[in-house]
VOGU-3710 file (C-alpha; in Angstrom, 3 decimals, decimal comma):
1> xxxxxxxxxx> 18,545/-5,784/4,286  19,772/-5,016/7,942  17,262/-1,913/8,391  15,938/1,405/7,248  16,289/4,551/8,014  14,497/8,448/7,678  16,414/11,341/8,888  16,108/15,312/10,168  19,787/16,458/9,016  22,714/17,343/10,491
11> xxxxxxxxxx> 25,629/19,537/9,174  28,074/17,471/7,497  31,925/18,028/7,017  33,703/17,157/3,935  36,448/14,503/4,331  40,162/14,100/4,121  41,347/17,103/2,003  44,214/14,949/0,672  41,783/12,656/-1,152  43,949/12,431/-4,241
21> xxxxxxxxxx> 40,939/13,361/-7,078  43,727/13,089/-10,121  44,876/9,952/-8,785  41,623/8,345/-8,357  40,741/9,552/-12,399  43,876/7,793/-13,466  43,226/4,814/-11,939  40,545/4,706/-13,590  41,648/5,804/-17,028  44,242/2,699/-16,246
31> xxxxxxxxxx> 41,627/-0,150/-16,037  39,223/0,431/-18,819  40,429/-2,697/-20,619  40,449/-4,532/-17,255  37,361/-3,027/-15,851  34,167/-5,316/-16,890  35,906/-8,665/-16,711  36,997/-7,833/-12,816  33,384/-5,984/-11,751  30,910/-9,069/-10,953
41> xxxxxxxxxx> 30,408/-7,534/-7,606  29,644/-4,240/-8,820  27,233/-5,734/-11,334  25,812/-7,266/-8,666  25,076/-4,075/-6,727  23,662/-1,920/-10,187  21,555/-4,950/-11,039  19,791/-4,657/-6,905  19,695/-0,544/-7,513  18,443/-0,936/-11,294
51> xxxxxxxxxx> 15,663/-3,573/-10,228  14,237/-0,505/-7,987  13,303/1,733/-10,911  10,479/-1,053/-11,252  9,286/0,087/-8,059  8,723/3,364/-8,899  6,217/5,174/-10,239  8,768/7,753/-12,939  8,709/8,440/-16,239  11,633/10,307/-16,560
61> xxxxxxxxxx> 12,023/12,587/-20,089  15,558/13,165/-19,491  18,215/10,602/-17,088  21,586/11,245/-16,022  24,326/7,963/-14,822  26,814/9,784/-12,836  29,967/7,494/-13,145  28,811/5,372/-15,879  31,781/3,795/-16,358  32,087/1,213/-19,523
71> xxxxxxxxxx> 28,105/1,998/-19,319  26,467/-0,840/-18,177  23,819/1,252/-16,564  23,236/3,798/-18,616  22,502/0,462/-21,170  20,341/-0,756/-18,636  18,499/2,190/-17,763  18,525/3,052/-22,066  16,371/-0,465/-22,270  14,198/0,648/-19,217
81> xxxxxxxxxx> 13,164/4,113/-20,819  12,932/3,844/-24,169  11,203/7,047/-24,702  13,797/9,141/-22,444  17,627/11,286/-23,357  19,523/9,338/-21,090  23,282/10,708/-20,719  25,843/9,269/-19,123  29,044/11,082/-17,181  32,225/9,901/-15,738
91> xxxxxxxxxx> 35,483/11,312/-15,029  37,790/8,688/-16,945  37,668/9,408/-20,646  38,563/6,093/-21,633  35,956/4,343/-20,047  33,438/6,984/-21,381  34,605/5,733/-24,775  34,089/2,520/-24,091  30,482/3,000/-23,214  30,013/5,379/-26,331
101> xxxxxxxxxx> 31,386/2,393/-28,242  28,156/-0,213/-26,794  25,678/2,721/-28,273  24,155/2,635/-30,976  25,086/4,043/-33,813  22,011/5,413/-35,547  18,808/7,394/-33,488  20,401/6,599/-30,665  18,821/8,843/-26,977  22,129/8,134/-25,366
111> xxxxxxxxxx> 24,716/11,197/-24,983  28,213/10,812/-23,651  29,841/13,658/-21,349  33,485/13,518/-19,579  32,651/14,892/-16,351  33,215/15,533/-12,543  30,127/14,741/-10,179  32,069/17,472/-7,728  31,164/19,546/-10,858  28,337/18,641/-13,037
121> xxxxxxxxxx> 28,839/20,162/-16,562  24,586/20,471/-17,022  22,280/22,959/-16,525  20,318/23,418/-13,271  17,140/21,133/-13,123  18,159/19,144/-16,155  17,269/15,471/-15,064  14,080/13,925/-14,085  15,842/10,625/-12,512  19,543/10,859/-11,418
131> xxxxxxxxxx> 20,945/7,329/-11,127  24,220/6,670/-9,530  25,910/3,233/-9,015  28,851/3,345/-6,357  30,336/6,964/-7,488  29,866/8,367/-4,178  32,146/6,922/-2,307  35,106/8,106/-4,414  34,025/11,873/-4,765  36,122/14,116/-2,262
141> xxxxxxxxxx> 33,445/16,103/-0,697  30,439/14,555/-0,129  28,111/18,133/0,556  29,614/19,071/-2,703  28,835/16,592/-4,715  24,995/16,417/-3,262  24,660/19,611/-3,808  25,481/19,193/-7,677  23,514/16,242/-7,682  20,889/18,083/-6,147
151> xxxxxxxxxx> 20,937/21,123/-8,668  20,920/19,202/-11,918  17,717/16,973/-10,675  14,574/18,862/-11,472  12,373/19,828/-9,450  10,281/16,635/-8,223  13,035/14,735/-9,636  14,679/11,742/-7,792  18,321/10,667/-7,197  18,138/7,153/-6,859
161> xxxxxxxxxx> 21,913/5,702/-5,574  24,503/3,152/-4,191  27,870/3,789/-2,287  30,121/1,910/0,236  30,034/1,928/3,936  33,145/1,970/6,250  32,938/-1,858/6,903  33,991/-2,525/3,102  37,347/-4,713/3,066  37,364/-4,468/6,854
171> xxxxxxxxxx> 39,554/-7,868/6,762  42,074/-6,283/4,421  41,828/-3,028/6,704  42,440/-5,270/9,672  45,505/-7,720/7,839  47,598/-4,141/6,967  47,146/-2,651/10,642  49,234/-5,977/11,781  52,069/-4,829/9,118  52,267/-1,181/8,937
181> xxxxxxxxxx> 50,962/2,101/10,179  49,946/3,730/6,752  46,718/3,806/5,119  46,057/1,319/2,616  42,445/1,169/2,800  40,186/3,618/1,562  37,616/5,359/4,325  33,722/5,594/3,655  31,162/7,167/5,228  28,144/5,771/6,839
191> xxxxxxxxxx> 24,680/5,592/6,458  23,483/8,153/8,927  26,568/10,592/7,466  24,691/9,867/3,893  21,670/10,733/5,322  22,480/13,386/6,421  24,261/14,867/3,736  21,265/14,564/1,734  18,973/16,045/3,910  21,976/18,562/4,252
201> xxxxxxxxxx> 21,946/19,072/0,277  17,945/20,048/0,223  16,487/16,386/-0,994  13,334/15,267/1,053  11,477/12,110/2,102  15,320/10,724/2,165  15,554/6,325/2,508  18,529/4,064/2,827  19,455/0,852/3,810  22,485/-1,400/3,777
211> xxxxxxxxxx> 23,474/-4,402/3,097  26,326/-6,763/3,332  27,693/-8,852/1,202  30,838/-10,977/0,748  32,970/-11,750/-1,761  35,446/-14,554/-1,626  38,867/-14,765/-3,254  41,617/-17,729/-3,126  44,371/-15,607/-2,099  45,600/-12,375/-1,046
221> xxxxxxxxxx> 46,990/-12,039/-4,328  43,274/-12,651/-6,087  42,027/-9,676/-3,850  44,650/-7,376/-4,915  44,727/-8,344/-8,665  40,593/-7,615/-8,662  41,014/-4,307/-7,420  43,492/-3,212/-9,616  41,768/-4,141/-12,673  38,847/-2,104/-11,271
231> xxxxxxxxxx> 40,673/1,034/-10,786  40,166/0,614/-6,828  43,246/2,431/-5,829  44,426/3,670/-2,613  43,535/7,372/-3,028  44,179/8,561/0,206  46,624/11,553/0,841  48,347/8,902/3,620  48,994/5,834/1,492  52,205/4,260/1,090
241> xxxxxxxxxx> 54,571/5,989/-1,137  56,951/3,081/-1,900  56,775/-0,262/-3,257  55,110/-3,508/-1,826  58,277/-5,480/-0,672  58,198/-9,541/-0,250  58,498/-9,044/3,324  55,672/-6,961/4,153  53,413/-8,908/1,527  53,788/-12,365/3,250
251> xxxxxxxxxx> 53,256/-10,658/6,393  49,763/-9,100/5,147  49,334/-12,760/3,561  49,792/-14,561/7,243  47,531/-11,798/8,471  45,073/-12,464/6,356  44,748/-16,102/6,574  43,155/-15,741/9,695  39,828/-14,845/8,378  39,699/-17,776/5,878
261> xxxxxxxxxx> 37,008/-19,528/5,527  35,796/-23,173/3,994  34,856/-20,587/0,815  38,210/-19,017/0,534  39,388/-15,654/2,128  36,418/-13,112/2,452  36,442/-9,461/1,448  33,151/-7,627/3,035  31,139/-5,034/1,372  28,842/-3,271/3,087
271> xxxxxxxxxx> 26,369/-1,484/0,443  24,175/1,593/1,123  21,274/1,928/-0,910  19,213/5,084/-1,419  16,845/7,374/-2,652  15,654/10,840/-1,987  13,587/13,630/-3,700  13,850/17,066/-5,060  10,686/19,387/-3,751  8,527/20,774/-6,530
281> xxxxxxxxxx> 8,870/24,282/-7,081  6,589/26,526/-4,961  3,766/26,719/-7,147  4,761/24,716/-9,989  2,396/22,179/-11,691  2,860/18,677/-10,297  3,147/17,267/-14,064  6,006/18,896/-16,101  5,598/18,931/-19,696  8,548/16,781/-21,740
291> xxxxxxxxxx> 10,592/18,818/-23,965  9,931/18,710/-27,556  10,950/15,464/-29,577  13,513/17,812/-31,666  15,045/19,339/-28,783  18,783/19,399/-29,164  19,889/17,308/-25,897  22,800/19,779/-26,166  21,200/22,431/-24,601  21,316/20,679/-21,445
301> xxx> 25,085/21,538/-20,909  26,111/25,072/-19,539  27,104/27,287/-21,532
//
């Protein structure tokens, strides 16, 4: 880990309004079938965040995995808590199936819920432990979606979190600025802009670190064909409109070359891990009392 920081808040701004949300959720739809086979990196990163529940002291009655995917946290985190409802949200409906089809079948705690994180369809102060594996960085407007985060988590409640950092496929980024003036690379915020935008959305005793970590591919071609199969789509209102010619693609191939290494051609991740707190209520008991056993974990959506 590269280092640590606390922060005091700052007002935060949302970012490009052109992020293309409907775009970005059929993407996603796109690559269900794809998805697991392509996502050893992001496996990688929810195994690091998952290992952290270990290292705190939670037993959560009700969990929420915002952009679960196929579900291989909200598995995980089913196995860690085996006494909790743990639900699980994403905005592709295909890959929500796909997780619903993992579940068990019979007496099963895990509940299934096509959803926006810009627009959480739970009540207020539903989840003890909010657990999110790289969502953030493909939500529109971060305060939003903090803020939604932030209202669903109970009171003492944590949001525990990954999300990319603007030096993520910085080699790519680099290779297309030699070819072409458009954006092909999707922007992310930084730590301190996190931070902030937590503090920002009302959590407390707010902790991140980063860390970077590298992927290597063969070819161009390998880099492109993984992130396709994830979903990872140019979403940006500023992205190329027309098709990738032969031309322009051995030019971003030459351009790329430069960075290879003895281990192949490198694409850089830079991963910001987090966690942060919801205050009690003033005057509430520091122990909440669990909901009862027969609880319908229905009631947890609006109405």
């Amino acid at each position: 880990m590269d280092f640590v920081a606390r922060y005091s808040g700052r007002l935060l701004m949302s970012r490009d309004p052109g992020f293309d949300r409907g775009w970005l959720r059929a993407a996603f739809e796109r690559a269900t079938s794809s998805y697991d086979l392509a996502a050893g990196f992001q496996r990688e990163v929810a195994e690091r965040l998952l290992e952290r529940t270990g290292l705190i002291r939670l037993q959560p009655a009700r969990v929420v995995d915002v952009g679960a995917g196929t579900g291989y946290c909200t598995r995980a985190l089913a196995r860690r808590y085996r006494k909790s409802e743990i639900f699980a949200v994403d905005i592709a409906a295909s890959m929500l199936a796909a997780a619903r089809g993992e579940a068990p079948r019979f007496f099963s705690r895990q509940h299934f819920t096509c959803g926006d994180a810009e627009q959480m369809p739970f009540r207020t102060g539903a989840f003890d432990l909010v657990f999110s594996s790289l969502t953030l960085q493909w939500c529109a407007n971060l305060p939003t979606t903090l803020g939604e985060l932030w209202r669903v988590c109970a009171p003492g409640g944590l949001f525990l979190f990954t999300t990319l950092g603007p030096d993520t496929l910085r080699e790519l980024r680099d290779a297309w600025a030699l070819v072409d003036h458009y954006v092909h690379v999707n922007d992310f915020m930084d730590l301190h802009v996190v931070g902030d935008a937590l503090v920002a959305a009302g959590f407390i005793d707010v902790v991140t670190d980063v860390d970077r970590m590298i992927r290597n591919y063969p070819d161009i071609l390998a880099l492109m064909r993984n992130l396709k199969n994830l979903g990872a789509h140019n979403v940006n209102a500023h992205r190329p409109r027309h098709l990738l010619g032969r031309s322009r693609l051995e030019r971003l191939r030459q351009a790329y070359e430069e960075h290879r290494t003895p281990a192949g051609l490198p694409a850089s991740y830079e991963v910001i891990f987090g966690h942060a707190w919801k205050p009690m209520a003033p005057g509430s008991l520091a122990v909440r009392l669990q909901d009862s056993p027969g609880r319908q974990a229905a009631a947890l959506c609006r109405r």
